[in-house]
C-alpha positions as CSV (number, residue, x, y, z in Angstrom):
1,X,14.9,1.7,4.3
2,X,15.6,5.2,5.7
3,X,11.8,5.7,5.1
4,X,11.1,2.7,7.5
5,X,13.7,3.9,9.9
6,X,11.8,7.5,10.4
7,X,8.4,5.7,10.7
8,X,10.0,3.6,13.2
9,X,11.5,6.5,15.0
10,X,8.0,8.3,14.8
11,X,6.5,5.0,16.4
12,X,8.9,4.8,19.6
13,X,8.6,8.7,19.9
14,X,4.3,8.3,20.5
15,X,5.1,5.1,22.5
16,X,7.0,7.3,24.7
17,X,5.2,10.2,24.9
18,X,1.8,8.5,25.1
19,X,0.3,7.8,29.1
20,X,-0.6,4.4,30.4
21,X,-4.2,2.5,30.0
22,X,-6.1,0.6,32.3
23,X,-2.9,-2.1,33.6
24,X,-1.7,-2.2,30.5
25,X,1.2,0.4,29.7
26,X,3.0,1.5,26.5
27,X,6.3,1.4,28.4
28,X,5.9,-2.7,28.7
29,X,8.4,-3.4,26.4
30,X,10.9,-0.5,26.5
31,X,13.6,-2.4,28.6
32,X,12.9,-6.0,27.2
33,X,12.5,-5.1,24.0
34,X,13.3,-1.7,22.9
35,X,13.3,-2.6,19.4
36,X,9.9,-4.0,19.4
37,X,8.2,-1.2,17.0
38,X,10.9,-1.0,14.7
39,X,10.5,-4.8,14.2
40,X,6.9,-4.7,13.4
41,X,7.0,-2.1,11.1
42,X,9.9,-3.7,9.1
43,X,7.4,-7.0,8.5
44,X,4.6,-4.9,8.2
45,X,6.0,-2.9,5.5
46,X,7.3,-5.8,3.7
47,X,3.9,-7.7,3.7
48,X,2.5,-4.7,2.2
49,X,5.1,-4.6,-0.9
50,X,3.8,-8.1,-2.0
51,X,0.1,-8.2,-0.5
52,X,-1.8,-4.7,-0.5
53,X,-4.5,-6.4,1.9
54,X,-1.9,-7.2,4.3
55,X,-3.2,-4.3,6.8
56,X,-6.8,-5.3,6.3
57,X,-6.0,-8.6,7.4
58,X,-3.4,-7.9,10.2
59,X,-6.5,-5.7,12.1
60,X,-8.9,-8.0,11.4
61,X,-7.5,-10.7,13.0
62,X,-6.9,-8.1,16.0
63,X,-10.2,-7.5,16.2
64,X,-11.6,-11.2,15.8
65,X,-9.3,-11.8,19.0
66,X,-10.5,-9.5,20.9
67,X,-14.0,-9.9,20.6
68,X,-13.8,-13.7,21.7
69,X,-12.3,-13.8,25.2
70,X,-10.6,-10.5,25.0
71,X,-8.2,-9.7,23.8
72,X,-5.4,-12.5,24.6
73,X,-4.4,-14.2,21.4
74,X,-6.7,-17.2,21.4
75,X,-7.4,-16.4,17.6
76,X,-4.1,-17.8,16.8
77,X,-4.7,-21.5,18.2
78,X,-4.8,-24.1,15.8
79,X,-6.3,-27.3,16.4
80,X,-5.1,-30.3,18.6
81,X,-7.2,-33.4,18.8
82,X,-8.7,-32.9,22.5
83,X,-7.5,-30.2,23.8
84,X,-7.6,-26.8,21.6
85,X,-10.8,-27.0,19.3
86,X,-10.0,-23.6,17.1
87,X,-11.3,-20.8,16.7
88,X,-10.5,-20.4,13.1
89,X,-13.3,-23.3,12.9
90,X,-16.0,-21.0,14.0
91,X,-18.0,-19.6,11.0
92,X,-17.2,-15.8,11.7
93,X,-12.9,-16.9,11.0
94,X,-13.4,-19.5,8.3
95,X,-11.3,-17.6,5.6
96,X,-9.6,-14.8,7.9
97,X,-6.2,-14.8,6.9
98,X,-3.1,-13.0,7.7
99,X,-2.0,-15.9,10.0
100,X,1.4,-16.5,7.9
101,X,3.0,-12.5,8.4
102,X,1.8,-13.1,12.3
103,X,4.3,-16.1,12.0
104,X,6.9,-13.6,10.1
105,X,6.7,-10.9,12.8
106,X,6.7,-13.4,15.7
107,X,10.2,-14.9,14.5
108,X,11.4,-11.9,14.2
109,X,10.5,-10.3,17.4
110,X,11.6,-14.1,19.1
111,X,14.6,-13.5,17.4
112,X,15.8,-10.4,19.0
113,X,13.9,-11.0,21.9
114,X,12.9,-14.5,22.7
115,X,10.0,-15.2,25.0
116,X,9.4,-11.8,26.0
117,X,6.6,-10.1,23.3
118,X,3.0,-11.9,23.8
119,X,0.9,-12.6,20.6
120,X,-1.9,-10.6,21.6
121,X,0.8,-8.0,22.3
122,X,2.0,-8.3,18.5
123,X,-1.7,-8.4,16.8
124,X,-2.4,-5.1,19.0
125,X,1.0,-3.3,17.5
126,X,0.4,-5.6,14.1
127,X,-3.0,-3.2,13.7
128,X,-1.5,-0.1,14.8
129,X,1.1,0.1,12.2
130,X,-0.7,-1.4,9.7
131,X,-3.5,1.5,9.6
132,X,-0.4,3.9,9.8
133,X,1.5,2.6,7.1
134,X,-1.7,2.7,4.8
135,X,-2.4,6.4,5.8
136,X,-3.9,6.2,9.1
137,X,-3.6,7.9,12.5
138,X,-1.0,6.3,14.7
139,X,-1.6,5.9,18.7
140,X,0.8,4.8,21.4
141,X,-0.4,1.0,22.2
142,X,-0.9,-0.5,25.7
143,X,0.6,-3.5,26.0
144,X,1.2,-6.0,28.6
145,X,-1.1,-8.9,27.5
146,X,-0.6,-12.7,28.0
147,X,-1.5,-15.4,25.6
148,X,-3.9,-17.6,26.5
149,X,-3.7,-21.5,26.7
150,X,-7.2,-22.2,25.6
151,X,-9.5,-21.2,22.7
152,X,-13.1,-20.6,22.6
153,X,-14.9,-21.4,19.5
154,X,-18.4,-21.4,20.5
155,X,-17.5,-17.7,21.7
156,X,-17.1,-17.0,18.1
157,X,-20.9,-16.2,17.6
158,X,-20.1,-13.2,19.8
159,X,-18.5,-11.8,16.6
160,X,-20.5,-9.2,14.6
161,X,-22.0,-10.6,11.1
162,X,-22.5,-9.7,7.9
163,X,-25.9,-9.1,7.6
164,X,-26.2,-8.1,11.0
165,X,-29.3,-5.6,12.1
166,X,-28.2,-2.4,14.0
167,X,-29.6,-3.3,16.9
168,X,-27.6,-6.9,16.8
169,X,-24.4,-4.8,16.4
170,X,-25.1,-2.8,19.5
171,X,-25.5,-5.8,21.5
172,X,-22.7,-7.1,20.5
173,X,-20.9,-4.3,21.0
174,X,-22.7,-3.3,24.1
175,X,-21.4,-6.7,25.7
176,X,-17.7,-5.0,25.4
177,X,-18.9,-1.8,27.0
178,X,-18.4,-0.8,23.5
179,X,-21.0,2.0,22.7
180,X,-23.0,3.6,19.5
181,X,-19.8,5.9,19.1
182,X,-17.1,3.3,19.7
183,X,-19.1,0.8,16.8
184,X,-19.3,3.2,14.0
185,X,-15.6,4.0,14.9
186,X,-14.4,0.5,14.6
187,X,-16.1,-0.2,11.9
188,X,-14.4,2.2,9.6
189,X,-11.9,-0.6,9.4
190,X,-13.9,-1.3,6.5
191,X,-12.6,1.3,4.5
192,X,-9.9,-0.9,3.7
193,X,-9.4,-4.6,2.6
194,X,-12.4,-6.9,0.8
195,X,-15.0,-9.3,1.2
196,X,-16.0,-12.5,-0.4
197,X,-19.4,-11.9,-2.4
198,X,-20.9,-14.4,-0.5
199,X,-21.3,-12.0,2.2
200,X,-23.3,-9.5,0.3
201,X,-25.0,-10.8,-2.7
202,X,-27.7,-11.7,-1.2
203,X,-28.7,-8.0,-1.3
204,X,-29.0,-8.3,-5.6
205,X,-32.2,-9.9,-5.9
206,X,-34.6,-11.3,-3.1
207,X,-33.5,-9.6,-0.3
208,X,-34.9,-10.5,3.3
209,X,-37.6,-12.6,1.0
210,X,-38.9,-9.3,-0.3
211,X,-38.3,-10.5,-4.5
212,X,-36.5,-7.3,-4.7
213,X,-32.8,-6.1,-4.1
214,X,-31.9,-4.1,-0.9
215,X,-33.2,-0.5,-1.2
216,X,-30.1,0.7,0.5
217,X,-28.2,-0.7,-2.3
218,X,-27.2,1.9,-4.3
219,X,-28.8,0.7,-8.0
220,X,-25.6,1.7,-9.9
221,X,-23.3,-0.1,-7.2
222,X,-25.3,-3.0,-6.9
223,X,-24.7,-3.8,-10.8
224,X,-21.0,-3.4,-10.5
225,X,-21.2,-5.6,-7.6
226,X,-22.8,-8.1,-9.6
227,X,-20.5,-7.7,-12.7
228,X,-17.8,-8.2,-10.0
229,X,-18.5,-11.1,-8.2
230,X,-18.2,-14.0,-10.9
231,X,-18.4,-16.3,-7.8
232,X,-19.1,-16.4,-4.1
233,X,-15.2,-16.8,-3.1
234,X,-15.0,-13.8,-5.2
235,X,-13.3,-10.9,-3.1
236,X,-14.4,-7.4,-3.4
237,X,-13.4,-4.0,-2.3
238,X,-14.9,-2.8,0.9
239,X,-13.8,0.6,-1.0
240,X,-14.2,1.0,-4.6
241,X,-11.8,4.2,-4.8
242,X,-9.3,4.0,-2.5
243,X,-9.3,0.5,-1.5
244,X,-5.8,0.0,0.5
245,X,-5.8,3.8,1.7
246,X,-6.9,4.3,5.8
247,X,-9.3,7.3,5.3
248,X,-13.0,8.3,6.0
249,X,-14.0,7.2,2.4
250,X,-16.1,4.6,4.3
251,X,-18.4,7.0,5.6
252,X,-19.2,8.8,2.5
253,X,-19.9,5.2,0.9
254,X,-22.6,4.6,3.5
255,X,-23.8,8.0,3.0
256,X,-23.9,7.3,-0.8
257,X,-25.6,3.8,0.0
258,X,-22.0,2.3,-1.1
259,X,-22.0,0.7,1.8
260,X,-20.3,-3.2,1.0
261,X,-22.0,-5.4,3.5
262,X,-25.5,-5.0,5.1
263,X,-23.9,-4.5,8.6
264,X,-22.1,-1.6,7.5
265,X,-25.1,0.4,5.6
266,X,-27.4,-0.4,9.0
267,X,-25.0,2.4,10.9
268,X,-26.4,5.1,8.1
269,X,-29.6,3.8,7.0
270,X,-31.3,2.4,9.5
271,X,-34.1,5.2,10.9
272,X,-34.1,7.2,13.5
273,X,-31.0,5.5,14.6
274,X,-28.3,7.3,16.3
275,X,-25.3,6.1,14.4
276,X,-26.5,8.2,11.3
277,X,-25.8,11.5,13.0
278,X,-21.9,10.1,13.6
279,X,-21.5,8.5,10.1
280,X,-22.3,11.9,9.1
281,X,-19.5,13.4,11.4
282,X,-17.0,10.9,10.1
283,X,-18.1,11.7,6.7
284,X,-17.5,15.3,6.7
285,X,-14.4,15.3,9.1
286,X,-11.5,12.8,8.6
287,X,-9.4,14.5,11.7
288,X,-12.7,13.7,13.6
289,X,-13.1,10.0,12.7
290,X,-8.9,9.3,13.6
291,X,-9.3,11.1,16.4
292,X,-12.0,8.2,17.7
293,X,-10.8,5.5,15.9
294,X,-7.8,5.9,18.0
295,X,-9.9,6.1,21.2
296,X,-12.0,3.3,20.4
297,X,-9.1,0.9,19.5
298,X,-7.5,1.2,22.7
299,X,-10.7,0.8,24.7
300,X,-11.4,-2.4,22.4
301,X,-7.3,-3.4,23.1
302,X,-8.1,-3.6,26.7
303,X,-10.7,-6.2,26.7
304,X,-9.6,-8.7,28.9
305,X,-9.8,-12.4,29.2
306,X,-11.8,-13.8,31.5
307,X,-10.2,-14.4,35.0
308,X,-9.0,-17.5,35.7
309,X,-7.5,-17.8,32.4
310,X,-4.3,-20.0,32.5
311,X,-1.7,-17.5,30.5
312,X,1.9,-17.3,28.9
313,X,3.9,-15.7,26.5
314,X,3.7,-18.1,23.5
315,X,6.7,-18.8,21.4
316,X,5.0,-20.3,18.6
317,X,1.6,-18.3,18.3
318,X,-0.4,-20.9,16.4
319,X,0.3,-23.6,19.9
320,X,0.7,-23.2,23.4
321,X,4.1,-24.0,25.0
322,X,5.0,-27.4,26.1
323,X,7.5,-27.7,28.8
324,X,7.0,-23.8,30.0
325,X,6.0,-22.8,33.4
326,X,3.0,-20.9,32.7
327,X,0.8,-18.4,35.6
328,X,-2.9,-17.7,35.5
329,X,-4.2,-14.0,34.7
């Protein structure tokens, strides 16, 4: 516990320190709810003792939300019958998890503060503290978001895929005014959590109809992938060395041609491309690769929902409020 009160301590001092971004500010919460890092961090940490992917899945989902309507917590909706059609039914979510310690560090944050913290506000400190706690850089987070009132599950094919060509990633990315610099950041998220082997094992044998396996596949990999997955719902490190640690060992996989999914060996592999020059970077320079990571996450954290947007500040994340007055963004 003292442990968790120092990182706590650590958290409030950057949130203090660190300026303001775009109309969001770090200072949102410091009179409403002061405690609001020290909160996280405590259901963080305890996620972590029980569930090593708990990060992985904390920043995924903060990513997944953003991505779709910006970042407002629409992720979070579950269905009801005419009105919300969820998100979590679009292909790109079907298995994302994590959705139960949202619920944990929601109740706790409604319990010292009730009505106050958004959702999207708790997914955006959710995946800060979880790439601290696992050994990553930490970074003062803007907040100020609302929660929206509607999901978008048709906006879900914005959301980068597995097999995705570079240039598909870019466009995806580019939509964001996410750039070449800001992708291969972001995706370094992969150098934690797993994947289902029904995301990559498609590069074994006949890949892209060519009878033969992918040739960015490392050879040696690729049979320890297929010893591994035993079935497609089979999960597998994105990192086969330090697989719940936040570090650049997902750069020197892709440089390897260790790289898990397709997606992720496209930003190395793929010629002439001008992600290979920064995977390289990352590779070779850790301090380098936090450094944008941290840049990248709060330009990606400030994706905003479109306007118009009917907004509150949920109290159950997984539905919209009932009888609450609610304004539009």
């Amino acid at each position: 516990m003292a442990s968790l009160k120092f990182l706590a301590i650590v958290v409030v001092a950057a949130l203090m320190l660190s300026p303001s971004h775009a109309q969001l500010s770090p200072f949102f919460y410091a009179q409403s709810c002061p405690k609001l890092p020290f909160l996280v961090l405590n259901v963080v940490a305890r996620a972590l003792q029980t569930d090593d992917r708990a990060a992985a899945k904390l920043i995924r989902l903060h990513f997944h939300d953003c991505f779709v309507n910006g970042c407002d917590g629409s992720v979070l909706l579950v269905d009801v019958p005419g009105v919300i059609d969820s998100e979590l039914n679009g292909p790109p979510n079907q298995g994302i998890q994590g959705m139960n310690i949202v619920d944990n560090i929601k109740a706790t944050v409604e319990s010292a503060c009730p009505g106050v913290v958004s959702c999207a506000d708790i997914l955006a400190i959710s995946a800060q503290i979880s790439v601290f706690l696992s050994g990553g850089p930490m970074w003062a987070v803007p907040m100020g978001r609302r929660d929206s009132r509607i999901a978008n599950r048709t906006g879900t094919s914005n959301l980068p895929g597995p097999s995705e060509s570079l240039d598909g990633l870019k466009a995806k990315f580019g939509v964001h005014g996410l750039d070449s610099t800001d992708l291969v950041a972001l995706s370094g998220a992969h150098t934690f959590g797993r994947s289902r082997c029904l995301f990559f094992s498609d590069r074994f044998n006949n890949f892209n109809n060519t009878d033969r396996p992918d040739p960015t596949l490392n050879p040696a990999y690729r049979e320890r992938l297929r010893r591994q997955c035993t079935s497609q719902q089979t999960r597998v490190n994105f990192d086969p060395i330090t697989p719940t640690r936040f570090d650049k060992a997902y750069y020197t996989n892709l440089v390897s041609l260790r790289g898990l999914l397709q997606s992720d060996q496209e930003l190395f592999s793929t010629p002439r491309a001008d992600t290979t020059a920064i995977v390289r970077t990352f590779a070779a320079n850790q301090p380098a690769f936090f450094k944008q990571f941290v840049k990248s996450m709060i330009k990606m954290g400030n994706l905003k929902p479109p306007p118009g947007i009917a907004s509150e500040v949920r109290l159950d994340c997984k539905r919209v409020n009932r009888a609450r007055a609610y304004d539009v963004m």
